[in-house]
matplotlib code that plots the C-alpha trace (Angstrom):
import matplotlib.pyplot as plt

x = [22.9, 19.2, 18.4, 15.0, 15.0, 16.0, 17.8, 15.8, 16.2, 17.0, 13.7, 12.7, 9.2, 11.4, 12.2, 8.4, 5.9, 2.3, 1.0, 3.9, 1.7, -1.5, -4.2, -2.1, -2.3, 0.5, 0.6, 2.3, 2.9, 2.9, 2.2, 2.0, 1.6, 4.8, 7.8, 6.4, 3.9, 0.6, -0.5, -2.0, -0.9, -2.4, -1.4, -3.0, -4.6, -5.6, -5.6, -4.4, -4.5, -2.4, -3.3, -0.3, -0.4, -0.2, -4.0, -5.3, -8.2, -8.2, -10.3, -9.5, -12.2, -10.5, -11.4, -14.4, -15.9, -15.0, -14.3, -13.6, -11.1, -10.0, -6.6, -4.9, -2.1, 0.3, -1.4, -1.9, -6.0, -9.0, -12.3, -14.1, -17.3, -17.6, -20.3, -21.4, -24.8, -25.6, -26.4, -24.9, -27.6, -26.9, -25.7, -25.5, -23.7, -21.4, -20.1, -16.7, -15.1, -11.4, -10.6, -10.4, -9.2, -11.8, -10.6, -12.4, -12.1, -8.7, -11.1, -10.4, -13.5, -15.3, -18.5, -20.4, -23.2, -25.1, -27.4, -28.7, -31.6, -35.0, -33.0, -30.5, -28.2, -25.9, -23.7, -20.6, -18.1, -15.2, -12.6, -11.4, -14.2, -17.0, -19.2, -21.6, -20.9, -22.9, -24.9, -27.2, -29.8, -31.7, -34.5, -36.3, -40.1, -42.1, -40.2, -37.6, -34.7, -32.3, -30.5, -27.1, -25.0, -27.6, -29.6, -31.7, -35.3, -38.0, -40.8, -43.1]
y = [-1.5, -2.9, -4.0, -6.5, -5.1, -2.2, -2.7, -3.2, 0.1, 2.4, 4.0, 5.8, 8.3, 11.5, 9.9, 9.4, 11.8, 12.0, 10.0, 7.6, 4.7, 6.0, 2.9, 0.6, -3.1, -4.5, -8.4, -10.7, -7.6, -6.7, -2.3, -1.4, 2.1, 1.9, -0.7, -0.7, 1.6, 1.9, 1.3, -0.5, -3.9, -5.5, -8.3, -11.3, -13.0, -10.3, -6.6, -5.1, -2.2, -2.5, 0.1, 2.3, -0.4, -3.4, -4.1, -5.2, -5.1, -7.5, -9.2, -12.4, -12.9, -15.9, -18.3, -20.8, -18.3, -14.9, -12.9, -9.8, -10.0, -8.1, -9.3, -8.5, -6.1, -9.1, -10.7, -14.0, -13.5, -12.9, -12.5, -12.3, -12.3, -14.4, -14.8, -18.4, -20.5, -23.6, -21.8, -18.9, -16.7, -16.5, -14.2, -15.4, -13.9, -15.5, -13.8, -15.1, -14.2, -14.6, -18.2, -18.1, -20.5, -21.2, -20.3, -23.4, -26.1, -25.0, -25.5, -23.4, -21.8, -18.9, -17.4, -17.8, -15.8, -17.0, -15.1, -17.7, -17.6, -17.3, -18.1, -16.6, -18.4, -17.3, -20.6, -21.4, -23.6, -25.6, -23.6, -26.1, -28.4, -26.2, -28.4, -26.2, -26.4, -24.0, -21.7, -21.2, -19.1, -20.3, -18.5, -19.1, -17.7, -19.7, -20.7, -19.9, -22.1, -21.2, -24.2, -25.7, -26.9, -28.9, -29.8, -26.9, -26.6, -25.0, -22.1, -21.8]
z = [50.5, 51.0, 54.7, 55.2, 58.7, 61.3, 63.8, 67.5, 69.0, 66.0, 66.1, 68.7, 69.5, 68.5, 65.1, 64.2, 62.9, 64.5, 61.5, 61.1, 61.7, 61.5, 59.3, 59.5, 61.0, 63.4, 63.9, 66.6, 68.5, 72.3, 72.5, 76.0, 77.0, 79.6, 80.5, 84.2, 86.4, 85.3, 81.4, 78.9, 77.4, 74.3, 72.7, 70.5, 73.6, 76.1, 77.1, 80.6, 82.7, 85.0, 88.4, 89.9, 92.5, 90.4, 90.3, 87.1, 84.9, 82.0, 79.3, 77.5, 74.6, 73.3, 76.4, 75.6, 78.4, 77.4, 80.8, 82.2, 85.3, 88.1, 89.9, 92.9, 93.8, 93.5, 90.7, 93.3, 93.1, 90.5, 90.1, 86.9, 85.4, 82.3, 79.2, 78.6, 77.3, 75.5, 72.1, 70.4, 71.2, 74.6, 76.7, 80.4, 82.8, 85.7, 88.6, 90.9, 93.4, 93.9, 95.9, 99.5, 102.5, 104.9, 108.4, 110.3, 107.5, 105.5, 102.4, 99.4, 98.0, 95.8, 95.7, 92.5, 91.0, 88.0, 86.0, 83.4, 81.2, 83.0, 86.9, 88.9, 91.7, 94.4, 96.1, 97.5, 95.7, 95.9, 93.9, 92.2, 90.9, 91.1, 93.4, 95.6, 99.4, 102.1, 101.2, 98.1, 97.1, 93.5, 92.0, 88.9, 87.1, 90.4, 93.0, 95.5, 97.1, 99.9, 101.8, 101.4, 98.5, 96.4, 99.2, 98.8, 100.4, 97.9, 98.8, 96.3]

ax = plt.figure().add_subplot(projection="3d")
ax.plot(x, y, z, "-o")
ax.set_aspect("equal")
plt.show()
């Protein structure tokens, strides 16, 4: 009797050779390295490596920003730092910080760091909009700017 497929289950590591699988391609799979504690997991959006304390590390190349992300013990937080420009031969690079509540204003905010091409930034923004608030430093080829939001003053 022909079967199109095995059973879930019916093949375990101890039934496989070394080679088994070895040059071959697997589709619309998930292969992680464990069922919990730390290990690898790959599928077709992201890889993970999850920490021995539930810490990640991930990447996601198929976001319109391609980023590498760090997230909390409980998975509640990330930062990342992502890849963007306005033409395919660039390669800028954008720092953030996890979001955080402001202690005196209950605001929820990030720190962003941008390294673009030919100026760099460092601001506080509204997590959820991206509008700079406080603090900013900007600095380009001639000038430098360190003030508040977009109010910046310039020293040339």
């Amino acid at each position: 009797m022909r079967r199109d497929h095995v059973a879930a289950g019916a093949i375990t590591a101890d039934l496989l050779d070394a080679d088994a699988i070895s040059g071959k391609t697997i589709t619309g799979a998930t292969v992680q390295a464990a069922a919990e504690g730390p290990r690898i997991v790959l599928n077709a959006s992201r890889l993970r490596a999850i920490g021995t304390n539930g810490s990640a590390i991930g990447m996601e190349p198929k976001d319109v920003h391609p980023y590498i992300y760090w997230a909390s013990v409980d998975g509640s937080n990330q930062a990342d730092i992502n890849v963007s420009g306005s033409s395919p031969s660039d390669a800028n690079i954008g720092i953030n910080s996890g979001p955080f509540t402001d202690a005196d204003d209950s605001g929820v905010y990030r720190w962003r760091t941008f390294f673009g091409n030919d100026f760099f930034t460092a601001e506080r923004i509204i997590a959820r909009g991206a509008k700079p608030v406080g603090g900013r430093l900007f600095l380009s080829k001639n000038s430098v700017q360190l003030g508040s939001g977009r109010t910046a003053a310039a020293c040339h």
